[in-house]
C-alpha positions in Angstrom: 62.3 209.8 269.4 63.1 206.7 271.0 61.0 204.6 273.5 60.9 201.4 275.1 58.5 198.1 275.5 59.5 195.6 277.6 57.6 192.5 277.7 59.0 190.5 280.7 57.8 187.4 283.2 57.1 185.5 280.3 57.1 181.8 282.4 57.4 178.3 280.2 58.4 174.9 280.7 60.1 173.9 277.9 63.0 171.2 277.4 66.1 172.7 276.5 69.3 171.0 277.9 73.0 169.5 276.9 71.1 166.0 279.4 68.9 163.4 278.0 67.2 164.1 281.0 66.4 167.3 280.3 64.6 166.7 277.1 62.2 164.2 279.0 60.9 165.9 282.0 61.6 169.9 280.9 62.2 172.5 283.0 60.9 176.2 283.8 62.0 179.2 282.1 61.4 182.9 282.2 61.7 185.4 279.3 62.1 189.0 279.2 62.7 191.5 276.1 63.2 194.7 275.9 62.5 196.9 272.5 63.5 199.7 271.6 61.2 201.2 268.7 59.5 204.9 268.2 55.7 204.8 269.3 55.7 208.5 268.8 52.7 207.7 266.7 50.7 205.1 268.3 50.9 207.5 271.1 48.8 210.0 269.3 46.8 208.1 267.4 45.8 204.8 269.9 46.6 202.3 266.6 47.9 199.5 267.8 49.5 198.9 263.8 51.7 202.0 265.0 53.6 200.3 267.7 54.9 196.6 268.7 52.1 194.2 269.0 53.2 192.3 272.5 50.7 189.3 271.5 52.9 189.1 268.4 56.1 189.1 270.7 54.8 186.7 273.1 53.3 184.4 270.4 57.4 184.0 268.8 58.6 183.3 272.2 56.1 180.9 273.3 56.6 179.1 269.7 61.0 179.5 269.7 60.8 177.7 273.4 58.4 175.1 272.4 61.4 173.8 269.9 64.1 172.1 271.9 67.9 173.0 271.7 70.5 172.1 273.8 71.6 175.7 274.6 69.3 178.4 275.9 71.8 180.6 273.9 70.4 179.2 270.7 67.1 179.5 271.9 67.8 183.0 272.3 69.5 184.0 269.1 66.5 182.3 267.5 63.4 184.7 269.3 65.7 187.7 268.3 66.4 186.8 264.7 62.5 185.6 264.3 61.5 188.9 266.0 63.7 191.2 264.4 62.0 189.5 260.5 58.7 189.3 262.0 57.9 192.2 263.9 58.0 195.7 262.5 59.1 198.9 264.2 61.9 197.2 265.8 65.4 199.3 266.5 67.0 197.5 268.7 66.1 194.3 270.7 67.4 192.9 274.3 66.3 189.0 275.0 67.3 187.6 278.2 66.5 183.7 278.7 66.8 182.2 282.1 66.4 178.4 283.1 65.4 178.3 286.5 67.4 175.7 288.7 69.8 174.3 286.1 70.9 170.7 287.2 74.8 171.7 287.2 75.5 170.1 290.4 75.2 173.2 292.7 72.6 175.3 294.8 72.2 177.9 292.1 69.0 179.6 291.3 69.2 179.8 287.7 71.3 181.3 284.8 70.7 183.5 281.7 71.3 184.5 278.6 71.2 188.4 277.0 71.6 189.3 273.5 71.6 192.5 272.3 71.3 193.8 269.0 
């Protein structure tokens, strides 16, 4: 069986950006995943070692956007690829990474990232 845990809102100021700028006074972010994974298991038993730990999820992200890169797509690729070697019971993995008002010179309210895989 298949099932889903989606971990989403995660909100961090970190300092990703192509500007200098952007790597001295940061901006806000939001993070949301989505795993797909059988808890068939943890749903009989109530052991948290038979699902995804979310603490363990969160604790990746938090520690990936704390490391600056210039693109939120390599940000991204590197919370899947840490999660996907770190986290057990993974199948499948959705990250979306949005920076919230991206200084490209127009009234937008953010932009994202999704990888799937």
């Amino acid at each position: 069986m298949k099932h889903s845990i989606e971990v989403n809102g995660i909100k961090l100021y970190a300092f990703h950006g192509c500007l200098p700028e952007e790597g001295k006074i940061g901006g806000n972010y939001i993070v949301d995943l989505t795993i797909t994974t059988d808890f068939t298991e943890a749903a009989i038993t109530d052991e948290l070692n038979k699902t995804v730990d979310y603490v363990v999820v969160n604790k990746i992200v938090r520690e990936e956007m704390a490391i600056r890169s210039k693109l939120i797509e390599h940000v991204g690729q590197r919370i899947v690829s840490r999660i996907k070697q770190e986290v057990n019971r993974v199948d499948s993995l959705r990250v979306k990474v949005t920076k919230i008002c991206p200084p490209i010179n127009g009234d937008v309210d953010n932009v994202a990232i999704i990888i799937e895989g």
